[in-house]
N, CA, C and O atoms as a CHARMM CRD file, in Angstrom:
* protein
*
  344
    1    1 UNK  N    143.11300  76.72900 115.24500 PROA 1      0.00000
    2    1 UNK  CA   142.18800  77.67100 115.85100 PROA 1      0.00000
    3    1 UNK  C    140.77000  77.28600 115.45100 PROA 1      0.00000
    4    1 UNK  O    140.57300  77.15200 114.24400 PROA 1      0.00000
    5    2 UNK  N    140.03800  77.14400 116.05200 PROA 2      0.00000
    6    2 UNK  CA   138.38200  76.94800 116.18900 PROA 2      0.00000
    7    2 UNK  C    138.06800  77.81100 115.44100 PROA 2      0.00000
    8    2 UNK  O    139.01100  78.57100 115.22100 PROA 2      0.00000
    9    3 UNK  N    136.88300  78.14500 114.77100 PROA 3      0.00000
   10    3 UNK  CA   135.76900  79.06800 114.11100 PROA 3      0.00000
   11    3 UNK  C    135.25400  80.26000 115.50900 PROA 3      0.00000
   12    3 UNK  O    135.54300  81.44900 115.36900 PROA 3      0.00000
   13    4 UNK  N    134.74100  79.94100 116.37900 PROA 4      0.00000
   14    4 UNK  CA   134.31900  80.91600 117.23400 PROA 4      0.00000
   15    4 UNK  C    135.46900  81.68500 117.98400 PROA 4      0.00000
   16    4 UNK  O    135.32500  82.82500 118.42400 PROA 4      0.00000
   17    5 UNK  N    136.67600  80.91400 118.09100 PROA 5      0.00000
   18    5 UNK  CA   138.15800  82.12600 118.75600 PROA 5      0.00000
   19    5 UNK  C    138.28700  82.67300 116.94300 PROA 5      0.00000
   20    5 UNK  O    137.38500  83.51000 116.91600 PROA 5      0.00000
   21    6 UNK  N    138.67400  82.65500 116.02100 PROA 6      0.00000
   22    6 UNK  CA   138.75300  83.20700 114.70100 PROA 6      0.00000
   23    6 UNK  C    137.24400  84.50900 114.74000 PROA 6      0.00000
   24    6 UNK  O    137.39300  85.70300 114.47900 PROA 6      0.00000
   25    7 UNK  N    136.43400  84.11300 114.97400 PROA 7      0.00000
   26    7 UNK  CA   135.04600  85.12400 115.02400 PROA 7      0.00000
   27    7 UNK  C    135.46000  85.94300 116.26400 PROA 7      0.00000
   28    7 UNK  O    135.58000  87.10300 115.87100 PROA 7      0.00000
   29    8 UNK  N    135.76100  85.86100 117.71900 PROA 8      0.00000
   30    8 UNK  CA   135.90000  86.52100 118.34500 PROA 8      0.00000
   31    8 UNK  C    137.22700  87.57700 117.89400 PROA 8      0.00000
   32    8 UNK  O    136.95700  88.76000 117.68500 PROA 8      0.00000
   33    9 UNK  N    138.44800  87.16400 117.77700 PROA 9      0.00000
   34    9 UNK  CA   139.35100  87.92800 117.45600 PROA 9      0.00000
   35    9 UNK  C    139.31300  88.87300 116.32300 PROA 9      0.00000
   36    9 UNK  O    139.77500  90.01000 116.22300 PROA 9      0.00000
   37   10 UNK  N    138.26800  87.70400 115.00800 PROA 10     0.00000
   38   10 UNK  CA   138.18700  89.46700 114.14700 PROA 10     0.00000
   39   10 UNK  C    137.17800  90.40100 114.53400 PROA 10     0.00000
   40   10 UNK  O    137.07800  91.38800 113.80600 PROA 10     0.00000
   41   11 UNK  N    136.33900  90.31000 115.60100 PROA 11     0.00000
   42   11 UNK  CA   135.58300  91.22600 116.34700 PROA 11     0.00000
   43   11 UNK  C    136.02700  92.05500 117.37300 PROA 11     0.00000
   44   11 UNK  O    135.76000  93.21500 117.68600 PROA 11     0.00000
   45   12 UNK  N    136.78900  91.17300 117.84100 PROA 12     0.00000
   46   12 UNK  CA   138.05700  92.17300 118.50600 PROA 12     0.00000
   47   12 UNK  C    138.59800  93.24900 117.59800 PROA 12     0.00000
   48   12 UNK  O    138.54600  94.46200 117.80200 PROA 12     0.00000
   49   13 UNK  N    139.12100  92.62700 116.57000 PROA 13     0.00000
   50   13 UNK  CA   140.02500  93.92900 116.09000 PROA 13     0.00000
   51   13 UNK  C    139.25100  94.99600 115.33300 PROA 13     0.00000
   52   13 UNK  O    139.72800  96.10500 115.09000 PROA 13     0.00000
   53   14 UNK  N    138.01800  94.60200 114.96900 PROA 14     0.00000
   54   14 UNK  CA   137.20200  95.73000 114.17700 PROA 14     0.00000
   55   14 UNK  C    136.84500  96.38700 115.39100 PROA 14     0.00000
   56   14 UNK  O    137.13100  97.58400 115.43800 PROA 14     0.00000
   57   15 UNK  N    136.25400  95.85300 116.44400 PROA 15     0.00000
   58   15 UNK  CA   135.93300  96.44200 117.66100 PROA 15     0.00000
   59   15 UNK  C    137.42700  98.01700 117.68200 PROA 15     0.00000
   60   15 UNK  O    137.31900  99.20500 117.37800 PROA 15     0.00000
   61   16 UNK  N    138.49000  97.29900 118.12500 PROA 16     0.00000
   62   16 UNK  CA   139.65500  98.62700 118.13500 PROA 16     0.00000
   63   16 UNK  C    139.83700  99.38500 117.22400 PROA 16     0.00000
   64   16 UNK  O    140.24500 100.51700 117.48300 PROA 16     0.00000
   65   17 UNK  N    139.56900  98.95900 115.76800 PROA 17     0.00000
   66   17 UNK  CA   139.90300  99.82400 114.53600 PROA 17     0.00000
   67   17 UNK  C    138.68600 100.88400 114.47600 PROA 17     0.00000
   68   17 UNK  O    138.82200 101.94600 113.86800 PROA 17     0.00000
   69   18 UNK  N    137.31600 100.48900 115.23400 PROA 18     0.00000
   70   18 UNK  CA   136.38500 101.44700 115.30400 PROA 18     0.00000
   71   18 UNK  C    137.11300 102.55500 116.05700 PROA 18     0.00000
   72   18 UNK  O    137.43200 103.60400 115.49700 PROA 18     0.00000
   73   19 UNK  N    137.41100 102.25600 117.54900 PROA 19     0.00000
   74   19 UNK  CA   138.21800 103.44300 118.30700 PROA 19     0.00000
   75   19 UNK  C    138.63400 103.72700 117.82600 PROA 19     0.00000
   76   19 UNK  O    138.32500 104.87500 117.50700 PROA 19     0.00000
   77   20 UNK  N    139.85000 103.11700 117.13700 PROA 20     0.00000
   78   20 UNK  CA   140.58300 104.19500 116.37400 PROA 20     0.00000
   79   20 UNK  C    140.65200 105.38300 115.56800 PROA 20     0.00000
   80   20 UNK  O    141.46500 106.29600 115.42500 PROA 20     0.00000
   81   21 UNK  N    139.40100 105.03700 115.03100 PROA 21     0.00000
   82   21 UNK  CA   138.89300 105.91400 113.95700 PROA 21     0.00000
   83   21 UNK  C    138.16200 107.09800 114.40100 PROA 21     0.00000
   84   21 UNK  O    138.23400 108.25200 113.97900 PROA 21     0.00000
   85   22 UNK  N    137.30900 106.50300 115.50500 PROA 22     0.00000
   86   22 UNK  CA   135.68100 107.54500 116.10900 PROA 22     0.00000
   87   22 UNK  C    136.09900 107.84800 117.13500 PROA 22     0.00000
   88   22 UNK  O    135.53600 108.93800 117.24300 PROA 22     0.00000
   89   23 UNK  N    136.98800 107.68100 118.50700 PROA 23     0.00000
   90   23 UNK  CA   137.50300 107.73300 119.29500 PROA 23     0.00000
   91   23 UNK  C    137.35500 109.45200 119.23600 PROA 23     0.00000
   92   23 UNK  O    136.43000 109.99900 119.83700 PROA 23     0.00000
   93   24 UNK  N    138.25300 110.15100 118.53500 PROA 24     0.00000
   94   24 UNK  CA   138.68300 111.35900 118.43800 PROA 24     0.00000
   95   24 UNK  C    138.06200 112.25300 117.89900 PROA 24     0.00000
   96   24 UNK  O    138.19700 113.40700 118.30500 PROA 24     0.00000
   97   25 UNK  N    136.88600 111.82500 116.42200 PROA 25     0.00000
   98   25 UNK  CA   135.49400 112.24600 116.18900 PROA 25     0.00000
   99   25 UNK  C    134.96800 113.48800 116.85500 PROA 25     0.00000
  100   25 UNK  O    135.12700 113.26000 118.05400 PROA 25     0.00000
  101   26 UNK  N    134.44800 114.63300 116.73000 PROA 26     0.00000
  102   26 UNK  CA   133.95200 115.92300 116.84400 PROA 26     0.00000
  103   26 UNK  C    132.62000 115.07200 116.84300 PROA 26     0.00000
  104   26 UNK  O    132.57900 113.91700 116.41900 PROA 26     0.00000
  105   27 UNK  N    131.61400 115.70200 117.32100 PROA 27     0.00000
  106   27 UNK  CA   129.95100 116.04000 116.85000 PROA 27     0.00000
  107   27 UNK  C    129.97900 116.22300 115.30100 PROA 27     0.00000
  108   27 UNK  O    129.59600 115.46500 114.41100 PROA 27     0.00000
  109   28 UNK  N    130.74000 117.88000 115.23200 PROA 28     0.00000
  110   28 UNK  CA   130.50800 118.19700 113.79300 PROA 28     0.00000
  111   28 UNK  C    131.05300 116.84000 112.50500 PROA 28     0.00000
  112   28 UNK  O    130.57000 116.68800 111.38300 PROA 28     0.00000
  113   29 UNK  N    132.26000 115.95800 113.19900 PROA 29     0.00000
  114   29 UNK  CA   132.83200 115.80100 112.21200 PROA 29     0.00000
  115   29 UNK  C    131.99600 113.99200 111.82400 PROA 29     0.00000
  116   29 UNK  O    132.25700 113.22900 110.89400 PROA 29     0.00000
  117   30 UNK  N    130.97300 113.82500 112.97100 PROA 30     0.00000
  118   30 UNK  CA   130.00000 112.62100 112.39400 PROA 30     0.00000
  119   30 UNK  C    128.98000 112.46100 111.56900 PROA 30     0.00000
  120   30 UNK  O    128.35600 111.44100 111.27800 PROA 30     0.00000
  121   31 UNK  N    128.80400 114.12000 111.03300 PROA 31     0.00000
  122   31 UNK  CA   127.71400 113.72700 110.33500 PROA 31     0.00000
  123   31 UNK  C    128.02900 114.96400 108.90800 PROA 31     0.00000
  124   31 UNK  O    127.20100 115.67700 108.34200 PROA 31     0.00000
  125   32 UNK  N    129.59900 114.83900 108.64400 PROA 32     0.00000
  126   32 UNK  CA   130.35600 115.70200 107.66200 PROA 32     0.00000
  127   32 UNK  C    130.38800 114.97800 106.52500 PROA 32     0.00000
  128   32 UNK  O    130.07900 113.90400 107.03900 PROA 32     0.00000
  129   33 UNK  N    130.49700 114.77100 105.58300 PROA 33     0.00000
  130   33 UNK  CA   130.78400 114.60300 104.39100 PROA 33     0.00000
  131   33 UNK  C    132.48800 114.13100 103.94200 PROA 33     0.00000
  132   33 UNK  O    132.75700 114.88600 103.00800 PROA 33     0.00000
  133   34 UNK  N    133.15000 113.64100 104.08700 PROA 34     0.00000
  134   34 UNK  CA   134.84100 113.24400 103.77800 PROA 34     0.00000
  135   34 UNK  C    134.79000 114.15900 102.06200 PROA 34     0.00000
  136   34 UNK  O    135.25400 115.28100 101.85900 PROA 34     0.00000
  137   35 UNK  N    134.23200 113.44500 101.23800 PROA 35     0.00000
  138   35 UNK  CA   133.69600 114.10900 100.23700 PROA 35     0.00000
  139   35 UNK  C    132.38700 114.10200  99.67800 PROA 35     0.00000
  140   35 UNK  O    131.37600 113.82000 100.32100 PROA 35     0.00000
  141   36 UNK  N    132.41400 114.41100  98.48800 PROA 36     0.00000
  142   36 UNK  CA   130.75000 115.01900  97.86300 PROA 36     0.00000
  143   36 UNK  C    130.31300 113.66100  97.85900 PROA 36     0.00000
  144   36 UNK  O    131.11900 112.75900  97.63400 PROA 36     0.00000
  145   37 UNK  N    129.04600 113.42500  98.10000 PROA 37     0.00000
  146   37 UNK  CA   128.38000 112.18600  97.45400 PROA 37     0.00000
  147   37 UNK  C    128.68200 111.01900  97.98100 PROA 37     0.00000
  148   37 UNK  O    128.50500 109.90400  97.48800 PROA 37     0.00000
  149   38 UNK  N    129.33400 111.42200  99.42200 PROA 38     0.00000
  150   38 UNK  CA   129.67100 109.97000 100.26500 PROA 38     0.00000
  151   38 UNK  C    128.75900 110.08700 101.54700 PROA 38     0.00000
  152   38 UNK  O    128.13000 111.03000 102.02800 PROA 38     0.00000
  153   39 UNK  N    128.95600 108.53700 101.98200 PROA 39     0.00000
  154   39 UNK  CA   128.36300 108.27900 103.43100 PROA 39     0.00000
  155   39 UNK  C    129.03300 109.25000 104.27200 PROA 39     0.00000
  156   39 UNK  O    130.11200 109.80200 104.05500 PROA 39     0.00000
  157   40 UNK  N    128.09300 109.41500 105.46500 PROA 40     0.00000
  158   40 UNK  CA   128.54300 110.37300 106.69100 PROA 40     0.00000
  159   40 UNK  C    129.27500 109.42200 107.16800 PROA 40     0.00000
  160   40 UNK  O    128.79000 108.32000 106.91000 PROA 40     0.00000
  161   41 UNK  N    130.58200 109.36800 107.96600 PROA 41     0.00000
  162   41 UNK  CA   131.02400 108.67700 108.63500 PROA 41     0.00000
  163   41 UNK  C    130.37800 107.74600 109.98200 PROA 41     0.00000
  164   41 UNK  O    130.95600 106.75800 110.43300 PROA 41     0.00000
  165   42 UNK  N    129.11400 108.26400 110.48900 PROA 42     0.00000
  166   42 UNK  CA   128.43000 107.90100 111.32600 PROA 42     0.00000
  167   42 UNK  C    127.57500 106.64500 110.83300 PROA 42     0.00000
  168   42 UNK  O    127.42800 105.59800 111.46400 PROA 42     0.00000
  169   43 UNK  N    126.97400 106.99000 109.42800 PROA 43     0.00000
  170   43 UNK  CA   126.23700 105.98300 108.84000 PROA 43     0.00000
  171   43 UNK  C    127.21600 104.57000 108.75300 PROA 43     0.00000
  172   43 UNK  O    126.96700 103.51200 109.32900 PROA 43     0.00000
  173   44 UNK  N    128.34500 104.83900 107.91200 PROA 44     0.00000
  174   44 UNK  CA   129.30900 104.12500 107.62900 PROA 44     0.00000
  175   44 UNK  C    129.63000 102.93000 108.99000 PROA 44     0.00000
  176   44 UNK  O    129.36100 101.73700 109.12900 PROA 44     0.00000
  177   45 UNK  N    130.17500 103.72200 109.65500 PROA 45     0.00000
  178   45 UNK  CA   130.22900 102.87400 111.01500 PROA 45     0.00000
  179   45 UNK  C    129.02000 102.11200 112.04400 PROA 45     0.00000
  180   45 UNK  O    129.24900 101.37000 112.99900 PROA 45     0.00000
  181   46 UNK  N    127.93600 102.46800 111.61700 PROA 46     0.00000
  182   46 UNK  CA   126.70500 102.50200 112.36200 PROA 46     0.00000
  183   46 UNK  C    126.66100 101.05700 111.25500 PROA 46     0.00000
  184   46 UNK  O    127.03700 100.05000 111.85400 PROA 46     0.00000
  185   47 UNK  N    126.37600 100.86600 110.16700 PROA 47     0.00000
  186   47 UNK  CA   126.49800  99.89500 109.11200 PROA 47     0.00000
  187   47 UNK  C    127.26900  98.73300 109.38600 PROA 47     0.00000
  188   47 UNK  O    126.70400  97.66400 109.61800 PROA 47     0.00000
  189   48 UNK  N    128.69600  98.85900 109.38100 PROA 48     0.00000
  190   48 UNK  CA   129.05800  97.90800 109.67000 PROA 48     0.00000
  191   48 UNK  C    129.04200  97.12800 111.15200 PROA 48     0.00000
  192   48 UNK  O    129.25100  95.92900 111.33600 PROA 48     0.00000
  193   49 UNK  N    128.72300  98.19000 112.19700 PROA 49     0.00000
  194   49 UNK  CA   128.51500  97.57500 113.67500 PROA 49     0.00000
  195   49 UNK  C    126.54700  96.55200 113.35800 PROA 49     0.00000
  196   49 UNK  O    126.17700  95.49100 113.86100 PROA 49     0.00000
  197   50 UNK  N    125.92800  97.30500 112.56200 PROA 50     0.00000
  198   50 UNK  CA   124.60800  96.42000 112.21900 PROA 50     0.00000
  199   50 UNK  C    124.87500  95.06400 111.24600 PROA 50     0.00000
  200   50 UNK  O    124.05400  94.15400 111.35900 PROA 50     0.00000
  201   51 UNK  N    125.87400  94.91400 110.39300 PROA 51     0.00000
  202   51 UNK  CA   126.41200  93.81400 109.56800 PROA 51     0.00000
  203   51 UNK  C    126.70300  92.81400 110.64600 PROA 51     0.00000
  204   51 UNK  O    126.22300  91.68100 110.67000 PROA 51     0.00000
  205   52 UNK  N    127.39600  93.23400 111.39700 PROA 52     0.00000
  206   52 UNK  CA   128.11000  92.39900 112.22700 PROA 52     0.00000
  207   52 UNK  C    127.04800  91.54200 113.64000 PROA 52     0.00000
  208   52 UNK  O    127.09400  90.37000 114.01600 PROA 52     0.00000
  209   53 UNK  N    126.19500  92.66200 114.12100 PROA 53     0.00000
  210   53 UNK  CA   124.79700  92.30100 114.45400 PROA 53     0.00000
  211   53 UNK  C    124.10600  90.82500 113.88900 PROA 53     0.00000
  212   53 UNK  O    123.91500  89.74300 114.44300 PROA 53     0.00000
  213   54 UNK  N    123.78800  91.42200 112.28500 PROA 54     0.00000
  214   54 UNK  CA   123.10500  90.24200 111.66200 PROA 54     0.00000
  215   54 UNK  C    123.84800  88.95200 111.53900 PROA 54     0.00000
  216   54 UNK  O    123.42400  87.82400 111.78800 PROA 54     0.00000
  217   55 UNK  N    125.34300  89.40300 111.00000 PROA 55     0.00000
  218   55 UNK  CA   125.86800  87.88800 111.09000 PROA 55     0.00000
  219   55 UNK  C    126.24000  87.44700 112.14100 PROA 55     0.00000
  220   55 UNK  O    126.21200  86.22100 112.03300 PROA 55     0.00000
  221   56 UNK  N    126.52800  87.69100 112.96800 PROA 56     0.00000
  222   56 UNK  CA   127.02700  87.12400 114.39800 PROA 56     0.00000
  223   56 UNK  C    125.47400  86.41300 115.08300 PROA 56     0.00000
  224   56 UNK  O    125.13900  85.29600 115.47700 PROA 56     0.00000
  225   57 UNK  N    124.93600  87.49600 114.98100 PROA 57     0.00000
  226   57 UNK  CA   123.64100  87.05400 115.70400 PROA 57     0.00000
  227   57 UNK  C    122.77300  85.60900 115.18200 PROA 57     0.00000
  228   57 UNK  O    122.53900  84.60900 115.86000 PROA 57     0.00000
  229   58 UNK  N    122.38900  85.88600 113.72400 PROA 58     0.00000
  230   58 UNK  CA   121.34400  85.69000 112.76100 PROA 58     0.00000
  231   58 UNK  C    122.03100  83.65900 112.27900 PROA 58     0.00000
  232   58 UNK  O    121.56500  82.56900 112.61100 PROA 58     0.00000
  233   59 UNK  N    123.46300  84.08800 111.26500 PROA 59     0.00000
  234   59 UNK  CA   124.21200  83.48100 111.01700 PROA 59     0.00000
  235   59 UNK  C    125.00200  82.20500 111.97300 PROA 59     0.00000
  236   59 UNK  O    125.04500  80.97900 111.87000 PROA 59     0.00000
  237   60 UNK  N    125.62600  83.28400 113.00900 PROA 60     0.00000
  238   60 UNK  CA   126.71200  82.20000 113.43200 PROA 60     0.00000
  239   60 UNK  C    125.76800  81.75000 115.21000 PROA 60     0.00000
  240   60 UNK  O    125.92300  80.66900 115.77900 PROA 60     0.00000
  241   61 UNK  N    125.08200  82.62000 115.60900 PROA 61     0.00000
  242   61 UNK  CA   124.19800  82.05900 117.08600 PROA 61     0.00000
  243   61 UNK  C    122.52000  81.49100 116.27500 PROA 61     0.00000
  244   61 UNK  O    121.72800  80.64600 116.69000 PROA 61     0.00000
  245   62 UNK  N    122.47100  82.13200 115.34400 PROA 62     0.00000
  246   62 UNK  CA   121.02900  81.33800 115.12600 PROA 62     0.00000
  247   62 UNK  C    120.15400  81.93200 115.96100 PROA 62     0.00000
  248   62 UNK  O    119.33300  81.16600 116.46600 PROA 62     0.00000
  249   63 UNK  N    120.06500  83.44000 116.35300 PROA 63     0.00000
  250   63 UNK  CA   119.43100  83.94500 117.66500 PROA 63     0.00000
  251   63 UNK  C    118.52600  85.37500 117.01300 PROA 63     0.00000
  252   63 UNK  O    118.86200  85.63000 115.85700 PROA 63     0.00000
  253   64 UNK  N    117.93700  85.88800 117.33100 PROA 64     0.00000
  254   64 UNK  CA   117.04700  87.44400 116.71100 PROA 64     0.00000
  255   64 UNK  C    118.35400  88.21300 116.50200 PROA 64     0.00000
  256   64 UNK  O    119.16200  87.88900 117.37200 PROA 64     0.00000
  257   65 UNK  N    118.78700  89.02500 115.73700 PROA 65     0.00000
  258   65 UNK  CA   119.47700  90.27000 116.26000 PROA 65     0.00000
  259   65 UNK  C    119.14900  91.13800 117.53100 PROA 65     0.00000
  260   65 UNK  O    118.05800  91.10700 118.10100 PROA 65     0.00000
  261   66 UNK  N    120.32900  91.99600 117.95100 PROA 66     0.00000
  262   66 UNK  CA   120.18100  92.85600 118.93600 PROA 66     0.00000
  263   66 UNK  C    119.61100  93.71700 118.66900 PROA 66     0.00000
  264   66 UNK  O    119.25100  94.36300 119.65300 PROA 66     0.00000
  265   67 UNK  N    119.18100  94.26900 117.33400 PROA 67     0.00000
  266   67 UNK  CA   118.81200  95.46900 116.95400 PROA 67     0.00000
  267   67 UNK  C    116.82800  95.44000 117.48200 PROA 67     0.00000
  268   67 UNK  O    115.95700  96.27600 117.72000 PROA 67     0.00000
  269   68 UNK  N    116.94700  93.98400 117.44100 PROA 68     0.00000
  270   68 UNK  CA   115.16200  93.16900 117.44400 PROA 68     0.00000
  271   68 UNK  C    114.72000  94.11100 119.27700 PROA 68     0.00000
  272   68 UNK  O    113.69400  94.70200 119.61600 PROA 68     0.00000
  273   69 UNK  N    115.79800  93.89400 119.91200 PROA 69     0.00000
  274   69 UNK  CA   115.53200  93.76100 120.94600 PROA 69     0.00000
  275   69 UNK  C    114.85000  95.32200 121.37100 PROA 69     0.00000
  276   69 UNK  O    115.52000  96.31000 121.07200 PROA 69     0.00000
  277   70 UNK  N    113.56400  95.51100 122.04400 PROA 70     0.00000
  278   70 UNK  CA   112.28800  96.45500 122.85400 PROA 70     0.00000
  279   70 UNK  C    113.24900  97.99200 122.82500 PROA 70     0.00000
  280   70 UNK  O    112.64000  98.97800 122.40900 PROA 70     0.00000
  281   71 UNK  N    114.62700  98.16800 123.23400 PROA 71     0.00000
  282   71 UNK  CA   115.02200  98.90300 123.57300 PROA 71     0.00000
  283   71 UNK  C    115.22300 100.10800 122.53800 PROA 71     0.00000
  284   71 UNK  O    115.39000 101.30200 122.78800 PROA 71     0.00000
  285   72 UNK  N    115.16400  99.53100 121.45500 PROA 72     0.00000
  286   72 UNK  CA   115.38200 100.05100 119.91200 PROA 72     0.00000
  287   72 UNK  C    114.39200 100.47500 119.07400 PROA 72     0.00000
  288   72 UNK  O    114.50000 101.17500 118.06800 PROA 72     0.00000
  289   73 UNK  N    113.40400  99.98800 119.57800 PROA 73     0.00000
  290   73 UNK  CA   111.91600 100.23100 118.56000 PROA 73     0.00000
  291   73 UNK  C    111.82900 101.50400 118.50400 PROA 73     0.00000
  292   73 UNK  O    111.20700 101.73100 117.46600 PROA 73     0.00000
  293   74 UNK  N    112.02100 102.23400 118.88200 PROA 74     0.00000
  294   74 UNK  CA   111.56800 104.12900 118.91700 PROA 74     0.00000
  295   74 UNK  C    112.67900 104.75900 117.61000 PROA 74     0.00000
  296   74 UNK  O    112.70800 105.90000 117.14800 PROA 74     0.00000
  297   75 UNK  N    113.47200 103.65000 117.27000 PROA 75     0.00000
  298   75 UNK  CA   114.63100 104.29800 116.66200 PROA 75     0.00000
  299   75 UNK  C    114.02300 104.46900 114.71300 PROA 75     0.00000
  300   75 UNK  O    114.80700 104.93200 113.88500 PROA 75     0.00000
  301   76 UNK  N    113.07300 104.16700 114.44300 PROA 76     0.00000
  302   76 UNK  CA   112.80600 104.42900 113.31800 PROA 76     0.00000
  303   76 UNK  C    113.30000 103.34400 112.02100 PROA 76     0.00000
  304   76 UNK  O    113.36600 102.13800 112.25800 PROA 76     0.00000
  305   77 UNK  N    113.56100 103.77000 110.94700 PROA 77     0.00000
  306   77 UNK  CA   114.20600 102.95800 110.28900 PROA 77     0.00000
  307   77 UNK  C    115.67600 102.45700 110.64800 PROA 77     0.00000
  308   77 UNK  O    115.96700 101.45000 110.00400 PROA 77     0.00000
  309   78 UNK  N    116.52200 102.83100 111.37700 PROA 78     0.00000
  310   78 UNK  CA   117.69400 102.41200 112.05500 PROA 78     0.00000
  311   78 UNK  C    117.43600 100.97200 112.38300 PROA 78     0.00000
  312   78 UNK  O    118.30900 100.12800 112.18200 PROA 78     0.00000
  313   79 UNK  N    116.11700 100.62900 112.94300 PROA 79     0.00000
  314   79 UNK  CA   116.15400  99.30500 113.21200 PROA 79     0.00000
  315   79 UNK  C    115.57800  98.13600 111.80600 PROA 79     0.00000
  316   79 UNK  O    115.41300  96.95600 112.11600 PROA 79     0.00000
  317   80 UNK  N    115.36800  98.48100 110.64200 PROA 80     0.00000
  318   80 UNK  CA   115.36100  97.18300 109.89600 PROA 80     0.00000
  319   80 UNK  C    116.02800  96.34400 109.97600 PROA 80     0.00000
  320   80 UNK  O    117.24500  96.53400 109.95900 PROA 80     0.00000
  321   81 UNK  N    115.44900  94.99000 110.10200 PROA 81     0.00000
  322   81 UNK  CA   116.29300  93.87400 110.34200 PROA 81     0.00000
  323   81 UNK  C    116.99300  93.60000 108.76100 PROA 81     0.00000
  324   81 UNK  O    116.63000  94.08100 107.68900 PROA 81     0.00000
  325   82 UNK  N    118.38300  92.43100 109.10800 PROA 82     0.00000
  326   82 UNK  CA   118.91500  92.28800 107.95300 PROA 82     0.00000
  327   82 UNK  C    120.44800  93.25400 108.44000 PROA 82     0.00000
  328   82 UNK  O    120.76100  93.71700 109.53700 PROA 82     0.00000
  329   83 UNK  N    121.26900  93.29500 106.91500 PROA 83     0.00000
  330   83 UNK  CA   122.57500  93.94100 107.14300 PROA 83     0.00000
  331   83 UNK  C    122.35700  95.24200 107.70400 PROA 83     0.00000
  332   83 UNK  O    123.44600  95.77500 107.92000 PROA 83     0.00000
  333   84 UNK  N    121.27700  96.05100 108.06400 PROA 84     0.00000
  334   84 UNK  CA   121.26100  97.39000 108.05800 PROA 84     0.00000
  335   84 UNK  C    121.01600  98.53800 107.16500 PROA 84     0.00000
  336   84 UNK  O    121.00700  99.70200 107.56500 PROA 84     0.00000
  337   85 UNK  N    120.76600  98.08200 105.62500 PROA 85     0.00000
  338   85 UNK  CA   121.11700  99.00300 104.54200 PROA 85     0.00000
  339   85 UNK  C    119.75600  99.50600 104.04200 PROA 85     0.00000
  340   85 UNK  O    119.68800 100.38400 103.18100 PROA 85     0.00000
  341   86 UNK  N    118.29300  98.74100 104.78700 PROA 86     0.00000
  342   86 UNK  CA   117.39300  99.64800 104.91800 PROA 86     0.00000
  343   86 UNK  C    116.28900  98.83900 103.75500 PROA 86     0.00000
  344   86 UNK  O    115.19300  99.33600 103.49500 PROA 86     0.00000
């Protein structure tokens, strides 16, 4: 197997394991607490879809991130470039 079918397929499957998870997700239950002193589940997932941004993008295309791109600028700190973690 090549490097880029290996990159697509584990993007595939994080891609489905996201549904899986957020698919069924409330409003209330994205920005709840699981427990004390943890990430919101929204952040959490929002994180690793921006990880994946930087390395795919940055890393393996050698290209700006998507996050770079005009459409995003209004979004505040959400858009620091890099893994996402601000």
């Amino acid at each position: 197997m090549q490097s880029p079918e290996l990159l697509l397929r584990q993007c595939a499957s994080i891609h489905a394991f996201f549904h899986s998870v957020a698919d069924d997700l409330s409003a209330a239950e994205w920005t709840k607490r699981i427990l004390p002193d943890t990430n919101l589940p929204g952040f959490d997932l929002w994180h690793i879809a921006r990880t994946q941004d930087w390395a795919l993008s940055t890393l393996v295309q050698g290209v700006p991130e998507i996050i770079n791109d005009p459409s995003f600028a209004a979004k505040g700190a959400l858009t620091t470039p890099g893994i996402g973690v601000g």
